[in-house]
C-alpha positions as CSV (number, residue, x, y, z in Angstrom):
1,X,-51.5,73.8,246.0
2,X,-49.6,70.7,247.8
3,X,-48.0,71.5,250.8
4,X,-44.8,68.5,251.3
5,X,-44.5,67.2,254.7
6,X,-42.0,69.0,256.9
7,X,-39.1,67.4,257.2
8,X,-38.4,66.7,261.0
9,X,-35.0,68.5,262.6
10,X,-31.6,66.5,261.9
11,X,-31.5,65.2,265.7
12,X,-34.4,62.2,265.3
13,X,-33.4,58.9,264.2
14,X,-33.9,57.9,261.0
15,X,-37.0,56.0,260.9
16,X,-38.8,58.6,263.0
17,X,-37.7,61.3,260.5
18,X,-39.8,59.4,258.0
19,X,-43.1,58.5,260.6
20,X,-43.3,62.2,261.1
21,X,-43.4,63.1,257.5
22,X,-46.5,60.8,257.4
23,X,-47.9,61.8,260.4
24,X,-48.0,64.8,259.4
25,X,-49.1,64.3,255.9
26,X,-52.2,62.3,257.9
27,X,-52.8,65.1,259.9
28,X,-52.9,67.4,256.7
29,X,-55.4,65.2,255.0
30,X,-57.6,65.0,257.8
31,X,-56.9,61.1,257.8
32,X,-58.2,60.5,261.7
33,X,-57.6,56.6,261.7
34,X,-54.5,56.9,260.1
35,X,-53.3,59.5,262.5
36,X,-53.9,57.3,265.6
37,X,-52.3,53.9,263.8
38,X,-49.2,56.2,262.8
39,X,-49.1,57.7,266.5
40,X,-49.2,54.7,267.9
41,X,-46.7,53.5,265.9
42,X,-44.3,56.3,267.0
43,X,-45.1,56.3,270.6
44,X,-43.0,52.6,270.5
45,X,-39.8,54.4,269.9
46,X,-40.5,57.8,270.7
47,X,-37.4,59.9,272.3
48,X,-37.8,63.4,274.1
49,X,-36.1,64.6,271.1
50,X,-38.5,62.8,268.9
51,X,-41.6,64.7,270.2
52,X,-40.1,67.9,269.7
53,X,-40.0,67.1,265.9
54,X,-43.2,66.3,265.7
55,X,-44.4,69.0,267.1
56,X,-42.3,71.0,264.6
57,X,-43.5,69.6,261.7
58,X,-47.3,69.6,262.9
59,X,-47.2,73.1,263.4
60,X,-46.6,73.9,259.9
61,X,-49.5,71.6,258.9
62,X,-52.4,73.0,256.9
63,X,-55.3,71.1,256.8
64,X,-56.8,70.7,253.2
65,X,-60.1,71.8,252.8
66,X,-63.1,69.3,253.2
């Protein structure tokens, strides 16, 4: 069963809404390399209330099995 990225709180700017869906999806996949070139990507632009979305939506993540 596929889980959809969570969507990120209504407070983050729009083109951080849509980096967390994929970090997340990343994250879900177990896509390491991905993970860091998408982090890195947010980290640029990363607000306080960025972070907090992300850490929202990763802590609905479910990995997929191996």
């Amino acid at each position: 069963m596929e889980h959809p990225a969570p969507a990120a709180p209504a407070p983050t700017r729009d083109g951080q809404t849509d980096l967390i869906g994929a970090i997340a999806e990343a994250v879900r996949d177990g896509n390491n390399r991905t993970v860091r070139r998408l982090l890195s990507r947010f980290a640029d632009g990363a607000t306080v209330t960025d972070l907090y979305a992300l850490c929202d939506a990763l802590r609905t993540v479910r990995r997929r099995p191996v």
